[in-house]
C-alpha positions in Angstrom: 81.2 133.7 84.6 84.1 135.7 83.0 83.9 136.1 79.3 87.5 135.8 79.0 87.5 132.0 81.1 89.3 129.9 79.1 90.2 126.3 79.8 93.1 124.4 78.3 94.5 121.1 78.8 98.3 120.3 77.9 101.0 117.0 78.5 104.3 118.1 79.3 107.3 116.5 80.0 108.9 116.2 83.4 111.9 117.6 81.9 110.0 120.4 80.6 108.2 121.4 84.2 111.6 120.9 85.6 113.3 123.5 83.2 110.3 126.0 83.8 110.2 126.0 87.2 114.1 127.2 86.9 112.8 129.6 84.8 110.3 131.0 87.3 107.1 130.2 85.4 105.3 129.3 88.4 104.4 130.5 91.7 102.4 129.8 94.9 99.1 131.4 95.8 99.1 132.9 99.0 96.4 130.5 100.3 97.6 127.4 99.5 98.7 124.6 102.3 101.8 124.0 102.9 104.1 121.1 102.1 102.8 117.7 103.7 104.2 115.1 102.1 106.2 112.8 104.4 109.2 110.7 102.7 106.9 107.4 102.4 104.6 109.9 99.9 107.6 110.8 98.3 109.1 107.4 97.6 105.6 106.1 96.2 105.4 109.3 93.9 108.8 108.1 92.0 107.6 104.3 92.3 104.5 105.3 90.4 107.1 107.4 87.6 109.2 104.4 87.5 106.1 102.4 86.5 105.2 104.7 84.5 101.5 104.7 86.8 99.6 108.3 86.3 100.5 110.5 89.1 97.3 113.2 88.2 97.1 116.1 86.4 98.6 119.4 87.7 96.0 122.3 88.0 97.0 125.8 87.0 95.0 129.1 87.3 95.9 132.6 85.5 93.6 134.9 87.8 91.1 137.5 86.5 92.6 139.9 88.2 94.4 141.3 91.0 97.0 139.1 90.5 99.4 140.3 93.0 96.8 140.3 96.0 97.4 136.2 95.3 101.1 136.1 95.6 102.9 134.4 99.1 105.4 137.1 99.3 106.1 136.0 102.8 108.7 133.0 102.0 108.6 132.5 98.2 109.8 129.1 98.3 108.8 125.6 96.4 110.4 122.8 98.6 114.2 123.5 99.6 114.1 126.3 96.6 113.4 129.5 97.1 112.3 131.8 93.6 112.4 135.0 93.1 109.2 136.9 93.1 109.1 137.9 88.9 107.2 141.2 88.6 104.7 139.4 85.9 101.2 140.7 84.9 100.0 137.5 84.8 101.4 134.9 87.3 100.3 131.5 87.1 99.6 129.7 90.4 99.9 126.2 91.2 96.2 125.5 92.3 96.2 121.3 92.5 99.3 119.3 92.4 101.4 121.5 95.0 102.7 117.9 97.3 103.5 116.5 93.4 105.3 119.3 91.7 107.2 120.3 95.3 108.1 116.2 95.5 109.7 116.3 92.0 111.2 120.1 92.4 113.1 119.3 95.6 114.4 115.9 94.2 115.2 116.8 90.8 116.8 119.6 90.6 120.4 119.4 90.9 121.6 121.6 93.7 124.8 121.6 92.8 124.2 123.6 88.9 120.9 125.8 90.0 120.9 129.2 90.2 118.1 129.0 92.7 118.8 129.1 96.3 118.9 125.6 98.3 117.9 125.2 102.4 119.9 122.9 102.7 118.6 121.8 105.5 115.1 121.2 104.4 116.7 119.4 101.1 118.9 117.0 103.4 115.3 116.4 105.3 112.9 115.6 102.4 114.3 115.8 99.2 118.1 113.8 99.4 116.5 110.8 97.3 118.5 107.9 96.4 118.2 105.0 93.7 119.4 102.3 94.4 120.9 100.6 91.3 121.4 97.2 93.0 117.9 96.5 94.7 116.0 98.6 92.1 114.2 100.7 94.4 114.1 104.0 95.6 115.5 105.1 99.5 116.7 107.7 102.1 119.8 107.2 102.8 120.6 107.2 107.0 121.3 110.6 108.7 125.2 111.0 108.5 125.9 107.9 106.2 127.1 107.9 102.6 125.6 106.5 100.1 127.6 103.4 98.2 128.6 103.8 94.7 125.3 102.5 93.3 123.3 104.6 95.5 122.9 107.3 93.2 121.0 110.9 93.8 117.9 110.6 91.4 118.6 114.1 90.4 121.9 112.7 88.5 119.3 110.8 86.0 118.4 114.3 84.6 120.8 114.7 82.4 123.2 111.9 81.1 126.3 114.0 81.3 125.9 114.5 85.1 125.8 110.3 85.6 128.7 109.7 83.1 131.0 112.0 85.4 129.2 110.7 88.2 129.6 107.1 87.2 133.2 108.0 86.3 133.9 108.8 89.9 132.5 106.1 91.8 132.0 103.0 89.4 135.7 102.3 89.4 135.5 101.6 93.1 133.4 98.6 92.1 135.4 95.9 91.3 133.5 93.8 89.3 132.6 94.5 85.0 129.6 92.9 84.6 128.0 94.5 87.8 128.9 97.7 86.5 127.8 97.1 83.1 124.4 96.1 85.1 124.4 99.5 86.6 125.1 101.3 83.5 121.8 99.3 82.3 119.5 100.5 85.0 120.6 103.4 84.9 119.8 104.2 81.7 115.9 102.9 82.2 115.6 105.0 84.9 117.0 108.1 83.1 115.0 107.6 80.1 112.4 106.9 82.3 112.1 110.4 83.9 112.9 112.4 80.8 110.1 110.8 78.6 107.7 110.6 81.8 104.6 112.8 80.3 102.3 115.1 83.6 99.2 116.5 82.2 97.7 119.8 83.4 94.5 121.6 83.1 94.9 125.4 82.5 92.6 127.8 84.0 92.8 130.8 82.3 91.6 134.5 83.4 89.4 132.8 86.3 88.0 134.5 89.3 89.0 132.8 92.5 85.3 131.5 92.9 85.5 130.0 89.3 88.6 128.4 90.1 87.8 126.5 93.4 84.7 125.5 91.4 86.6 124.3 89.0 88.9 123.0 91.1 86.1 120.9 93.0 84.6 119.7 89.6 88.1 118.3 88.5 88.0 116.6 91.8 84.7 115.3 92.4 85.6 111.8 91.4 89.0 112.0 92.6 90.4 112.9 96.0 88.6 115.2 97.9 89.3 118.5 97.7 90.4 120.1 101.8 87.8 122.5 103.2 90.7 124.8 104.4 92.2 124.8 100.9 88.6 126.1 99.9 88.3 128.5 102.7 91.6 130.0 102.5 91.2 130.6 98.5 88.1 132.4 98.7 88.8 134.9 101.7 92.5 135.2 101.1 92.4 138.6 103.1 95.1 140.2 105.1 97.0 138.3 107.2 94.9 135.2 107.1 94.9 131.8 106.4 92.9 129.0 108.1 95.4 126.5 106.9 98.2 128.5 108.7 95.6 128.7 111.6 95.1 125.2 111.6 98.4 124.4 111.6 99.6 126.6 114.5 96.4 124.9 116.3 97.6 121.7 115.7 101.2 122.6 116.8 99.7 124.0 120.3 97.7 120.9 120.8 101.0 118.7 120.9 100.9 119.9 124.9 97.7 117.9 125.0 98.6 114.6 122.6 95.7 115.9 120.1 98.2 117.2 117.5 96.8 114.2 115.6 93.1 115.6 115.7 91.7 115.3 112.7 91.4 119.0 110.1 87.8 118.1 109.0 87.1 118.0 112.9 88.8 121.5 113.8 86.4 122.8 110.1 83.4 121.0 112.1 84.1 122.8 115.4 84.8 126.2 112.9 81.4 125.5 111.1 79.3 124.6 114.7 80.2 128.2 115.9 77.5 130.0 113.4 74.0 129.1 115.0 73.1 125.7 113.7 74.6 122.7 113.9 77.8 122.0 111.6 76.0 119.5 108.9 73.7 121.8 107.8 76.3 124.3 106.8 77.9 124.7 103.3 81.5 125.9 103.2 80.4 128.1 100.4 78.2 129.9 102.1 80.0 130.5 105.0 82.9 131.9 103.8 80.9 134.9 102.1 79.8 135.7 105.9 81.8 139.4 106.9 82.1 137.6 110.4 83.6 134.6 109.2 87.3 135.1 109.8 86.5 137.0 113.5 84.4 133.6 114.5 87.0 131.3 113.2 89.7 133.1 115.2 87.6 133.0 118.2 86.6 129.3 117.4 90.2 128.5 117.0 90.9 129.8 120.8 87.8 127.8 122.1 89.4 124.6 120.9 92.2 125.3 123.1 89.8 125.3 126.3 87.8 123.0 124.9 90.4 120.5 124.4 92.2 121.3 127.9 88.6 120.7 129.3 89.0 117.4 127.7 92.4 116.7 129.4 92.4 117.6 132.7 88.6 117.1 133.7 88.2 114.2 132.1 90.7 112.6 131.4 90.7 112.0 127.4 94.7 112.1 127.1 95.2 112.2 123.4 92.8 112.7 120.5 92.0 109.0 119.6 90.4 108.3 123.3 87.5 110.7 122.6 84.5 108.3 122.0 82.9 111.5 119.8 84.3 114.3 118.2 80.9 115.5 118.4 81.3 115.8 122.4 84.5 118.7 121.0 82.4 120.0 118.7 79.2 120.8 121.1 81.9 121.9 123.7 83.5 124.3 121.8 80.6 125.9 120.9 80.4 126.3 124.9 83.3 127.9 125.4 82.4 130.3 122.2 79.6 131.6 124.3 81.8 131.8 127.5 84.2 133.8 126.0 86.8 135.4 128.7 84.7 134.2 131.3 85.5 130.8 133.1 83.1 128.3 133.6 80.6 128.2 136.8 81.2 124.8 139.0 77.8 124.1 138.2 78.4 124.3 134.5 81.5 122.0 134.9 79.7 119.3 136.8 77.1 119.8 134.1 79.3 119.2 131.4 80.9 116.0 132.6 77.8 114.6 133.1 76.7 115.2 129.6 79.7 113.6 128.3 79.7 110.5 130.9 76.2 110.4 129.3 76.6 110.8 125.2 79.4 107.8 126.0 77.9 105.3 127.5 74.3 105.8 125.9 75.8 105.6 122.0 74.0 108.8 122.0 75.6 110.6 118.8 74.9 107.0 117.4 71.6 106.0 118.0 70.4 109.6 117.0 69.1 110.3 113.7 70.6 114.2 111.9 67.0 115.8 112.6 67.6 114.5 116.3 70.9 115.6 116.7 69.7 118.8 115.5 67.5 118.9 118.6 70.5 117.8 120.6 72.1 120.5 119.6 69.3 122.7 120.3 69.1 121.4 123.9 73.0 122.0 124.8 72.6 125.3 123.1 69.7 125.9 125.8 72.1 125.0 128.5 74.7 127.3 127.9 72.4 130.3 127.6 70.8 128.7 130.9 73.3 126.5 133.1 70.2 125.0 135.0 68.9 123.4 132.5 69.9 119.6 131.3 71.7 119.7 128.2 70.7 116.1 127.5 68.4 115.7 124.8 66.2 112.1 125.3 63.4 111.6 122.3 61.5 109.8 124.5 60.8 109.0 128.7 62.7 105.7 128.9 66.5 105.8 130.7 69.4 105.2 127.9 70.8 101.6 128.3 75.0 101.2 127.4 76.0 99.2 125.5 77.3 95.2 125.8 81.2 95.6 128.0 83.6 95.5 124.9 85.8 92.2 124.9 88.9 94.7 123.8 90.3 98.1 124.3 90.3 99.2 120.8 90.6 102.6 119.7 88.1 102.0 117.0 84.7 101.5 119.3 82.9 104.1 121.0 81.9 101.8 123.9 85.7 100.5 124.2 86.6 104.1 124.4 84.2 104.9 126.9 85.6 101.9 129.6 89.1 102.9 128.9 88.5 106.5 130.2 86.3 105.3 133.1 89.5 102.9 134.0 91.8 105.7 133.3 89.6 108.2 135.4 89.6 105.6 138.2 93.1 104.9 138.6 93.4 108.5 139.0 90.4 108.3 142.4 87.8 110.1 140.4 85.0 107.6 140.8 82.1 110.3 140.2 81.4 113.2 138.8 83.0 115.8 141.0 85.5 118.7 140.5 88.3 116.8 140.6 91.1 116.9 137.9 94.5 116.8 136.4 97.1 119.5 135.5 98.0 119.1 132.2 101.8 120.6 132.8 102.1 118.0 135.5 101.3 114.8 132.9 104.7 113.7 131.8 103.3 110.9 129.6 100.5 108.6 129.2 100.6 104.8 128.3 98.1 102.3 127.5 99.6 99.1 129.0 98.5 95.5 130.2 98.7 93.6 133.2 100.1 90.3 131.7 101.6 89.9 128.3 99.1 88.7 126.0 98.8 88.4 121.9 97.1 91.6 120.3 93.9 89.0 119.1 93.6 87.5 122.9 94.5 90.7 124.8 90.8 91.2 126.9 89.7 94.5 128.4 90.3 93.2 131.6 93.7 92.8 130.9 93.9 96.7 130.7 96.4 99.3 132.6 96.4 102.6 131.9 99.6 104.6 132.8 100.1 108.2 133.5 104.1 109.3 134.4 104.1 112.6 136.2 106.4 115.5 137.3 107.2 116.5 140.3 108.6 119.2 142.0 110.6 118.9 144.8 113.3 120.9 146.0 113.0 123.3 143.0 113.6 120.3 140.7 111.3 118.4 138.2 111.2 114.7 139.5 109.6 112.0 137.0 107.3 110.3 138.9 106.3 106.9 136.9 104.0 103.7 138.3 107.1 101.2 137.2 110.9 101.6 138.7 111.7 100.3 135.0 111.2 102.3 131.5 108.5 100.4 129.4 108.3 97.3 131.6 106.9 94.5 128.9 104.1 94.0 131.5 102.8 95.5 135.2 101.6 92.2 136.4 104.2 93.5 139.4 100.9 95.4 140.2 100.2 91.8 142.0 102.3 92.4 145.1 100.0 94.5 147.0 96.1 95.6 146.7 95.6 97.8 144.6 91.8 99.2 144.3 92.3 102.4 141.6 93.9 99.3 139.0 91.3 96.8 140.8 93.5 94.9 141.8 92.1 92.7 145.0 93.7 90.8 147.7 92.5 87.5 146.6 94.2 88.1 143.2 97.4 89.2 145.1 97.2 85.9 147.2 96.5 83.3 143.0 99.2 84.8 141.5 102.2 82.6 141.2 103.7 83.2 137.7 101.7 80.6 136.1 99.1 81.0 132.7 96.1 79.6 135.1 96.5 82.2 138.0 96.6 85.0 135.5 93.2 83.3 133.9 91.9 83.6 137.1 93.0 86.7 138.1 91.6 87.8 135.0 88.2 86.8 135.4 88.3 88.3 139.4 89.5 91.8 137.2 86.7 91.1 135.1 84.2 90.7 138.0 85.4 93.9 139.4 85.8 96.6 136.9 82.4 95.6 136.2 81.0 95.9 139.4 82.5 99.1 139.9 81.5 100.6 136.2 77.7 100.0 136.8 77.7 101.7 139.7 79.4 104.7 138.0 76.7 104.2 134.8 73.7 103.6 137.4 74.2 106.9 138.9 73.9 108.7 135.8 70.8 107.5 135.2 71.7 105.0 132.5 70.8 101.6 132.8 73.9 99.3 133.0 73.3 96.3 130.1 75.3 94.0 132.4 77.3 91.0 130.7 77.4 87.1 130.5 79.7 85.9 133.0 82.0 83.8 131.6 
């Protein structure tokens, strides 16, 4: 620890942070994330101000030294405000509070009397917050509108000589005293409100980096926790790298696949897996201070791609919730580490389907204990240095057994999961493992839909249809190809005019169906007869033992 650490707490004022950020008396380190906050964050930040709830204590951090190896000279910007870069000797950073200060920055300051440059455009997008002095509440006004006389900018509440010339203006297109006098009331609260409005922050004085994120972490252990990219990017902070930038141009590059929603802790999992040993027994501490980290990262990052695209076209797993584990894109990007530029064998495809038909239907990421899943691990890692050998790891000699059919497709249960890709698989023709698969440039959209319309609470698996639109090319033109003649039918139960076997649709359901609640019942119950008929043979052949359900 530096002798010369020093720790200080101090309560400031809104105003004051407000005037000192004008001033240039903070900056960004060159690792921190970005701005996330969407405008519902925003508009519960000012809520909790207006209550006069704690919002958190800001975290600053003086480094030790090399101070200037810490500063985002790329785009100096704090929300719609960019800042000059101040040749200082001793910068302070924002280290926690970054969504916060940026929230209250971009709102209010007034863009019209800065000195400091607006984008305008990113100010119209985030920052344009309104207070409405007739419901009391804060809002966004709608793209193009203007805002009513009472719907005042919150940065007017700043400073009372900008609201009396604002109030001057357009109160006396109200026509009514005592609703104006009512205004004049509110808006008063509101200004005193944000001008007595007290932030605390902890200072972090002549710190190394490692001192800080420890810090850092300590101030947060009972608090939100702290992101392991945030971590990673402070302490390697070389060069042209950032894994939150990384992560973030992942992310952005997964939108082709519908896994731009994939969690970051998952991607750090994946990241962590790609070092020898499974990802839980890794601490981020320790693998940061690795030479080869940011090389294996990189590479890790690219074997997401294939190991996502795997997920898409060869088995079907159109978006990022449908994956029953993100273990299964864990162990598989580990694969595609080891394969490198290489492409996969068809043997080592067929392989890896199997494995992940298995690990769905057997629970087996579930039933597994962490020193078993270590020996999982293990046993996949044996595979890929050997592609003849199983990569299924089984503690004992008896078959797995799935689990109970799930009364619901719910995104929330591995087993529902599981049925939904088998159904989405079938109606597609893959009804085994084989080498057949989708072009991901040729799915348009995909669409979990139903085959009558039911309530959310009575809506059974049976009742199930998934939809994939597709593009076609004909005649040097890209053709949308969709199951329904009609955009976002409220049902497909027009399915019913023919058979249908890839949606199991029979000819004895074709011939019930006449409109009526106790054909669809019974169509229903046929559906249920038959999806499970033709899942256990597709579970039986991989070995598993199909735990077959009460017929109702």
């Amino acid at each position: 620890m530096s002798s010369k650490l020093k720790i200080d707490t101090r309560v400031r004022s809104l105003k004051n942070y407000l005037e000192e950020f004008e001033q240039g008396a903070f900056q960004i380190p060159s690792f921190q994330r970005d701005f996330l906050w969407n405008q519902d964050a925003i508009i519960q930040l000012f809520d909790s101000i207006k209550n006069n709830y704690p919002i958190g204590s800001i975290l600053f951090w003086k480094p030790l030294e090399n101070s200037i190896s810490y500063i985002d000279d790329q785009e100096p910007r704090i929300g719609p405000y960019k800042y000059n870069l101040k040749e200082k000797k001793e910068p302070v950073f924002i280290l926690d509070g970054l969504q916060r200060l940026t929230s209250l920055f971009g709102c209010l300051i007034n863009p019209n009397k800065t000195k400091l440059e607006l984008v305008k455009s990113i100010w119209d997008d985030k920052f344009n917050v309104h207070y409405d002095l007739e419901e009391e509440k804060f809002i966004y006004l709608r793209q193009k509108s203007k805002n009513l006389p009472f719907q005042v900018p919150v940065f007017i509440f700043m400073n009372s000589i900008d609201f009396r010339q604002y109030a001057r203006k357009e109160f006396e297109k109200i026509n009514d005293e005592t609703r104006i006098e009512q205004y004049y009331d509110r808006a008063d609260e509101i200004g005193q409100i944000f001008n007595n409005y007290q932030i605390a922050s902890v200072d972090i004085e002549y710190a190394s980096i490692d001192e800080a994120v420890e810090i850092f972490k300590r101030v947060n252990e009972k608090g939100l926790p702290i992101a392991k990219d945030w971590i990673v990017s402070a302490l390697t902070n070389k060069g042209d790298f950032r894994l939150g930038t990384e992560i973030d141009n992942l992310l952005d590059e997964l939108k082709q696949f519908d896994f731009n929603n994939l969690k970051r802790d998952v991607i750090f999992q994946c990241i962590q897996n790609s070092f020898g040993r499974v990802y839980f027994d890794f601490k981020i501490e320790d693998l940061v201070k690795r030479k080869d980290f940011i090389e294996i990262t990189i590479k890790t990052i690219l074997s997401i791609k294939k190991a996502v695209k795997f997920l898409y076209e060869d088995l079907l797993v159109l978006n990022n919730k449908l994956i029953p584990y993100n273990s299964q894109l864990i162990f598989l990007t580990t694969f595609f580490n080891h394969l490198g530029e290489n492409k996969a064998t068809k043997n080592q495809i067929l392989s890896l389907k199997k494995w992940f038909w298995i690990t769905s239907y057997s629970n087996y990421f579930t039933i597994y204990s962490l020193s078993n899943q270590r020996k999982a691990f293990d046993k996949f890692n044996e595979f890929i240095m050997d592609e003849n050998i199983n990569p299924i790891f089984n503690d004992n000699d008896s078959p797995f057994t799935s689990f109970e059919f799930p009364p619901k497709i719910y995104m929330g249960s591995v087993r529902a999961k599981t049925l939904a890709l088998f159904m989405i698989n079938h109606s597609c023709g893959i009804k085994s493992i084989n080498l057949e698969k989708v072009n991901f440039e040729d799915v348009e959209q995909f669409e979990i839909t139903n085959l009558f319309s039911k309530p959310q609470k009575d809506n059974p698996s049976e009742n199930f249809i998934p939809v994939i639109n597709y593009v076609v090319e004909k005649n040097n033109l890209r053709l949308f190809k969709s199951l329904s003649k009609i955009k976002k039918p409220k049902n497909y139960s027009f399915l019913l005019s023919e058979e249908n076997e890839k949606f199991f649709i029979t000819r004895e359901m074709v011939k019930l169906y006449d409109g009526s609640i106790n054909s669809e019942n019974q169509i229903l119950k046929i559906r249920w007869e038959e999806i499970i008929k033709s899942e256990r043979r597709f579970v039986e052949s991989l070995g598993i033992y199909y735990n077959e359900p009460i017929n109702f």
